[in-house]
Every structure is written in C-alpha cells, then in structure tokens.
Steps between C-alpha positions, in 0.01 A plus 500: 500500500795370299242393210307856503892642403553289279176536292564896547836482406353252163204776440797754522667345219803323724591160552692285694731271267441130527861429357727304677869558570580181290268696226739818529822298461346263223484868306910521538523214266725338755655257279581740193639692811751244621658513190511841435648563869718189393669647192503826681726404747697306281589833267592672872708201590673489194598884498856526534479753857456429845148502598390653798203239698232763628509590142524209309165405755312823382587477173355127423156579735441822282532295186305165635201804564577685191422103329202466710392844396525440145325128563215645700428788217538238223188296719305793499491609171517086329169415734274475225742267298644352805122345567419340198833323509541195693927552622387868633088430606549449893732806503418741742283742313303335253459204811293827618727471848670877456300776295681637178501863740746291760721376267585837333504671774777212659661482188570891450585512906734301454648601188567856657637354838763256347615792229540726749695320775708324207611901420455639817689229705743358250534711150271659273643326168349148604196680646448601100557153365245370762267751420574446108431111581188571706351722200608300215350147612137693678495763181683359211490137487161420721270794364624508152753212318316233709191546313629687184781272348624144518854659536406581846702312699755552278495872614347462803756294621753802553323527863582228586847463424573841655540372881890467470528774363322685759722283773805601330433877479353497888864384614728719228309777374506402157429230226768330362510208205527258731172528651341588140611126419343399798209676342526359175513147584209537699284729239612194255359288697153655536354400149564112499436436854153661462402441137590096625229580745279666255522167308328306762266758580411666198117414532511695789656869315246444263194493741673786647555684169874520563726488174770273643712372214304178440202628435622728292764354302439140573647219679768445197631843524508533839742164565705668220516853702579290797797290357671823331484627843653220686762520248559878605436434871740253498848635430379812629506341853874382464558904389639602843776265547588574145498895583729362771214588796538159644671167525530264239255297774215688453606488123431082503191529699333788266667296209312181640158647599466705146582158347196350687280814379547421146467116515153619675433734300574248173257267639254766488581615111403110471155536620245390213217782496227218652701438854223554746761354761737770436781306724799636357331866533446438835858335573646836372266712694613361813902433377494905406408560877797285621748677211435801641537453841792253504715787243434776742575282763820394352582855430472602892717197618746591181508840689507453857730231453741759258515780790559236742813380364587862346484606896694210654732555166538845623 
C-alpha cells in the first residue's frame, strides 16, 4: 500500500526528499558560520551597554541562520561550479543528496525567519544589516562578482565582515566606528586569506571558470596584492587601542599577530612562479585563519576584562 502512494504521489509530480539532516546543516556552511556568529558576538560584547541575555541569545541564533541562509542560497545557485571543483564536489547539491528546489527553498525560509525575529524580537536596524548581508553575499557577490571579476572577493568580502556590525547594532541600536573597525580589519582580511588559497587551488577556478586573481592576473601579481594587504591589515588591527577602544594588551597581541601576517605573507611575495608545493601559500592560508580568530578573540577578553574592572572600579 505504502509503495502504490508513493508511485502516485511520483506520477503526481511529488517526492519525498532523500536528504539527510546532516545534508540540511552541511547547506549552513557551518564552519563559515562559527565565525561569523564568532565575530558577531564579539562586536555585541564589545559595545559599551549592558546587554540584556534573552536578547543577546536571539540576537546571535538569528544571525548564525541569517549565515546559514546566505550559505545554503550560495549552494544552490554555485552547484554547477561547485561540481566540477574538487574543494566543493561532495557538497550537498551537486553530491545529488538535496535537489537545487530544497536548497532555495531552505535558504529563502530561513533568510525571512532570522530577518524577521532579528527586527521583530530585538530591533529593526540589525534586522536591515542582516538582510543587507544575506542579499549582498546570495545576489551580489555569488550570482554576479564571483563569476564577473577577479576583484570579487575584494568586494564580496563586505558580507562577511558585516557580523559585528550587525552584533553591535542588535545590542545599541546603532553603528558606531568602533564596530566599522571591527569591520574593516576583517573585510582586509578577506582578499589575502583567500587569494593565498586561490594560489594553491587555482587549477581548480579555472576548471570551474571562476576569475580568482591567479588566473587572471597571475601568480606574481597576486603575492604582490597579498603583501600590500598584509601591510594594510596589519596596523589596521592595532587601530583600536590607538583610537583608545582597548588596552595597550590587545595593542601587543594585534601588534604581534599582524607582524606574523606579513612575515607570511613575505614568504609568499617570495614564491618563484614554478612552486607546485605552494608551502608558504598554504602556511598563510591557515596562519590568516588563526589571525583572525586570535584578534577578535583578544578584542572580547580586552573588553570583558575592561567592564570588569570599570564595574569593580565603580
């Protein structure tokens, strides 16, 4: 009986999915979401007002969906690159576990549900800068600069680098520089941290069509592009205990860890063109994921630490 409803149900043009919850989270790009929820809570953390818990709670799992939302449309509309590359070819949809339909139909779900209990539930100011961040990394960056320029992560990168922001505005109501720094040091960070991995992986962007700056401009430009970077990135990460936003602690251990970026990154500018190795790419590539995590994480002990002894001060 159970197979006659399902072959009527097949004739009638419905079907039951064959996707897997681990399929359905795997489209949340879990680990671009840790660090979005990461420097998230960081830019709430660091906002100088008391923030209420039930909040602060609602606030980071609207965001963590809004960054699954964005994830799960960027896997739905990248499936045809996404399978001819070998990083992104076990992914979810072009694996063939979860039909393009499901993932754009999760992916706008959830988009609406995290903007709207973001505004609904906390305010509607960092409901807009989700929303923004949702549309400009699904719209702007995966259907059009990914496959138009090799600026695009350049650009692109402004979604990512939005997530304090957002944390800062769900706990004041507004955006101040403070968290824009926190923005810029991570938007900074975008381009050498992915154009290192774009180094090692270039023969993959090219299968896939994909003008990542290698391929485009070559390997010699790119370690150029990524050096004057890390030279930016660098004192740009000591900028908020020289704006006076933190403790001359956090200024030593930004001062230290953009230090390491640019010996990494000078390594890299030393690559000959015929390095099929690509060691000191892939050194950076993994040092750029520590630099940004250990700053931010350095920022929110900086600033719990700060209000702690500002309270017992008081």
């Amino acid at each position: 009986m159970a197979l006659a409803d399902d072959r009527l149900m097949e004739k009638a043009g419905f079907h039951m999915s064959e996707a897997t919850a681990g399929d359905f989270f795997a489209l949340l790009k879990p680990r671009v979401m840790s660090l979005v929820v990461f420097t998230a809570f960081v830019g709430m953390v660091a906002a100088p007002v008391a923030i209420n818990p039930l909040l602060a709670v609602i606030a980071i799992l609207a965001i963590a969906i809004g960054a699954g939302a964005s994830g799960a449309l960027n896997m739905w509309y990248d499936a045809d690159i996404d399978a001819v590359m070998t990083r992104t070819a076990g992914r979810p949809v072009p694996a063939g576990r979860v039909t393009p339909g499901e993932a754009l139909s999760f992916g706008l779900v959830l988009s609406v549900l995290s903007v709207m209990t973001l505004g609904v539930l906390v305010n509607w100011l960092s409901a807009a800068l989700l929303a923004f961040t949702i549309f400009f990394y699904a719209v702007i960056y995966t259907m059009w600069l990914k496959r138009w320029t090799p600026q695009n992560i350049v650009i692109g990168g402004a979604a990512g680098a939005i997530p304090p922001v957002i944390g800062w505005a769900a706990v004041t109501g507004s955006v101040s520089l403070e968290s824009l720094i926190l923005f810029l040091i991570i938007f900074l960070w975008t381009p050498p941290h992915f154009w290192a991995l774009a180094l090692f992986k270039s023969d993959d962007y090219a299968r896939a069509g994909i003008p990542m700056m290698p391929n485009v401009a070559g390997q010699a430009s790119t370690r150029r592009q990524i050096f004057a970077y890390a030279l930016i990135l660098a004192p740009v990460g000591v900028l908020p205990w020289v704006l006076g936003y933190t403790t001359a602690a956090y200024g030593a251990v930004s001062a230290a860890l953009g230090a390491g970026f640019v010996w990494y990154a000078w390594k890299v500018l030393g690559m000959s063109d015929g390095d099929r190795a690509m060691k000191p790419a892939k050194a950076l590539f993994g040092y750029s994921l520590l630099y940004l995590f250990a700053v931010f994480a350095a920022y929110l002990v900086d600033s719990v630490v700060g209000r702690a002894l500002m309270t017992g001060g008081a």
